[in-house]
Every structure is written in C-alpha cells, then in structure tokens.
C-alpha positions in Angstrom: 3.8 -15.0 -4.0 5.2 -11.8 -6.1 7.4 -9.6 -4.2 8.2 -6.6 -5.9 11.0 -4.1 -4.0 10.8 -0.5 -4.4 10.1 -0.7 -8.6 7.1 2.3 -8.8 6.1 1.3 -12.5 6.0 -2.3 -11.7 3.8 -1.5 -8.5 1.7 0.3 -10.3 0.6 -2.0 -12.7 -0.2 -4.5 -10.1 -1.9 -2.1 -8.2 -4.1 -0.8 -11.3 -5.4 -4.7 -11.3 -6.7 -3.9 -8.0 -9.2 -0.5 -9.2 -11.9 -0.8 -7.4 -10.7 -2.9 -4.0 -11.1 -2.5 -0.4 -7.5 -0.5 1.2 -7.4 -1.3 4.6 -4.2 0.6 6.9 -3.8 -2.8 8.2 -0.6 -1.8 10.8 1.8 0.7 11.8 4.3 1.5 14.4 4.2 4.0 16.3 6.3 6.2 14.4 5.2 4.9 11.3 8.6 3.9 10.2 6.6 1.2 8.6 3.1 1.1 7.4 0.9 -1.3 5.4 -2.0 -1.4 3.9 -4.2 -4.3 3.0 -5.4 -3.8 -0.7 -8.4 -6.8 -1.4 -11.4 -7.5 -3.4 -14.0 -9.8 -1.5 -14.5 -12.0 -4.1 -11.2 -12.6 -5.1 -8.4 -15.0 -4.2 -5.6 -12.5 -4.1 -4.6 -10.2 -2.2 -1.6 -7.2 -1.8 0.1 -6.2 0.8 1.9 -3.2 0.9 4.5 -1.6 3.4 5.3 1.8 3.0 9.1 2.2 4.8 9.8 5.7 7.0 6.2 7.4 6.4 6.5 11.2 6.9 2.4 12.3 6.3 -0.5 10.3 5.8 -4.0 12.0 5.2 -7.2 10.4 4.9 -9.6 7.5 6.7 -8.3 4.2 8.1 -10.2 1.9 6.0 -12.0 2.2 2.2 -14.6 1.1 -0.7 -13.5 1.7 -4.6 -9.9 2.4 -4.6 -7.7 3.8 -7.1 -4.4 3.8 -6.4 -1.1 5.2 -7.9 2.6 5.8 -6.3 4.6 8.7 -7.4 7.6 10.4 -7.0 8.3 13.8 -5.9 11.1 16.3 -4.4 10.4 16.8 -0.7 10.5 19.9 1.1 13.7 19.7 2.3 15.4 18.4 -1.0 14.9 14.6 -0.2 13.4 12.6 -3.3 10.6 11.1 -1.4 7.3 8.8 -2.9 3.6 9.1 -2.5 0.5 7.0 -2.4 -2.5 8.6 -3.8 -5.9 7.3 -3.9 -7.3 8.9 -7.3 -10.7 8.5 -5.6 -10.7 10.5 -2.3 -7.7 12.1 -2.1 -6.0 9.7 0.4 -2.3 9.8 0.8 1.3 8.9 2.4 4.2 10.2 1.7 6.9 7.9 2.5 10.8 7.5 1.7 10.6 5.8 -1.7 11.2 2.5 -0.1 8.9 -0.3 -0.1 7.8 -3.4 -0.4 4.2 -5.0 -2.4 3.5 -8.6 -2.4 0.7 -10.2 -4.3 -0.4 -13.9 -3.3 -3.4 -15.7 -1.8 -4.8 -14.9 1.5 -3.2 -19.0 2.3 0.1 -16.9 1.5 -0.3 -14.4 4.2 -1.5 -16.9 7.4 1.8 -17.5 8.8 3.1 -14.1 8.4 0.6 -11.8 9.7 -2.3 -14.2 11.1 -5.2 -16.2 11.2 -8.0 -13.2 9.7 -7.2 -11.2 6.5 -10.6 -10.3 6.3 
C-alpha cells in the first residue's frame, strides 16, 4: 500500500492516474473533521482512499462517473492557508485544512480497515 501524507504534487500525480474513476464520499463525521472519499475504476485492482482532515465546505453530489481530480492551495478567508479538492469535471469541491492522507493499494488492502464491500 502507498501512503502518501499531506505532499499536494505527489497526490496529484496519483490522482491524475485515476481520470476518469468513480469518487464516492465514502464517510464523514458529523462535523466533517474528517472526510473520505473512495476514488475507483471498476475494472481495476486498485483503489485510493482519501481523507480530507478538518473540512470547512464541500459542494457538489455524494457519489460520481468520469472524475477529474486536482488539490490546490489557497489563502482562506480569514488568512488561514487552507487546500481544495476540485473535480475539473463538475465543479465538485472541499475545502479542507491542508492536511491529509491518500493511500493507493488493492481493494484486499482495505478489508480489514474499513470492511467487507468497497464496491
């Protein structure tokens, strides 16, 4: 499994592998101190997972065909560097602290984690 902490450019090459897959927001609490999404093609063995750390905004649908996503950096409103999420494709977004964490293994990677269905 690849774990990659917080490192935007290395994120986003990983996630430019994955144009085109399903994004699922596969949990959050209920403050959305933590969110994730599921980022999958069908037909392929791998699979990310990605938890966005202190969310602020999200805007856009729950679950998605033909992604395109890219995480950026930007000043907040109230001076606070903070990160967002972008889907190139709809318009989809999160705006979150700048922390996170992606990892990129098999589906077998996942099981014990979060479960017995990725799917």
């Amino acid at each position: 499994m690849e774990v990659i902490i917080s490192d935007i450019a290395k994120a986003n090459e990983i996630l430019a592998e994955y144009k085109g897959a399903k994004v699922e927001l596969w949990s959050f609490d209920r403050f959305h101190e933590k969110i994730q999404l599921l980022i999958n093609f069908s037909d392929n063995e791998s699979v990310i997972f990605l938890t966005l750390i202190s969310s602020t905004y999200f805007s856009g649908s729950l679950y998605w065909l033909d992604s395109e996503l890219r995480i950026t950096e930007h000043e907040g409103s109230d001076g606070w560097d903070i990160a967002r999420i972008t889907d190139l494709r709809t318009g989809y977004y999160i705006e979150f602290s700048r922390e996170f964490v992606l990892k990129k293994g098999s589906e077998d990677d996942f099981l014990k984690e979060f479960g017995p269905d990725l799917s």
